[in-house]
N, C-alpha and C positions, 0 to 999 in steps of 0.2 A: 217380260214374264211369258209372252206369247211363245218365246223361242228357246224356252228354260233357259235364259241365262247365257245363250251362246254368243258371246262375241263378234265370234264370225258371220251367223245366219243376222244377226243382228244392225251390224255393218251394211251388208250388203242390201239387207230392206233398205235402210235408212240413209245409203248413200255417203256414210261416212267412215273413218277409218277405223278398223277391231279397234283400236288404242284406245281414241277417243270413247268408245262405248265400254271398255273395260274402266278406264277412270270414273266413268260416271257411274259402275255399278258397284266401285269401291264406295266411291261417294255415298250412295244410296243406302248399303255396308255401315259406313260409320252414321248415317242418319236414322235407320230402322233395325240396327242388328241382327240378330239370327231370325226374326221375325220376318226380315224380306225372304225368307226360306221354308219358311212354317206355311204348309199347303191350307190353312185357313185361313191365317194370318193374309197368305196370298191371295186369296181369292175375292177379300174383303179389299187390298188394294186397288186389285184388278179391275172390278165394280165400282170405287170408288174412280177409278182412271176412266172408264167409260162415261161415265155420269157426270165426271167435268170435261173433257172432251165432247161429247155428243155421238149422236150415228154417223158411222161413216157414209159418204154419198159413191 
C-alpha cells in the first residue's frame, strides 16, 4: 500500500522478485476485492497492518 501497488518498488524493498509480489497482490485481489483499492477502505487496512505489526525500530 506504501508503494501504491507497484511491484517493482515493492520487490526491491522487500528483497524479493516483482513476480512473487504481483502473485501475492492477486491474492490479496481475490481475498478483499475492489475494496483493496478504495482509498478508505485502504487506509483502514493500512492501520489495521500497523497495529498488528507494531513500530518499526
Amino acid at each position: 500500500m506504501e508503494n501504491n501497488f507497484n511491484a517493482t518498488e515493492v520487490a526491491a524493498r522487500m528483497q524479493v522478485h516483482a513476480q512473487t509480489v504481483r502473485y501475492r497482490l492477486r491474492q490479496l485481489e481475490a481475498l478483499f476485492g475492489q475494496d483493496l483499492h478504495d482509498p478508505a477502505q485502504r487506509l483502514e487496512f493500512h492501520l489495521a497492518l500497523r497495529a498488528w505489526i507494531g513500530p518499526r525500530h
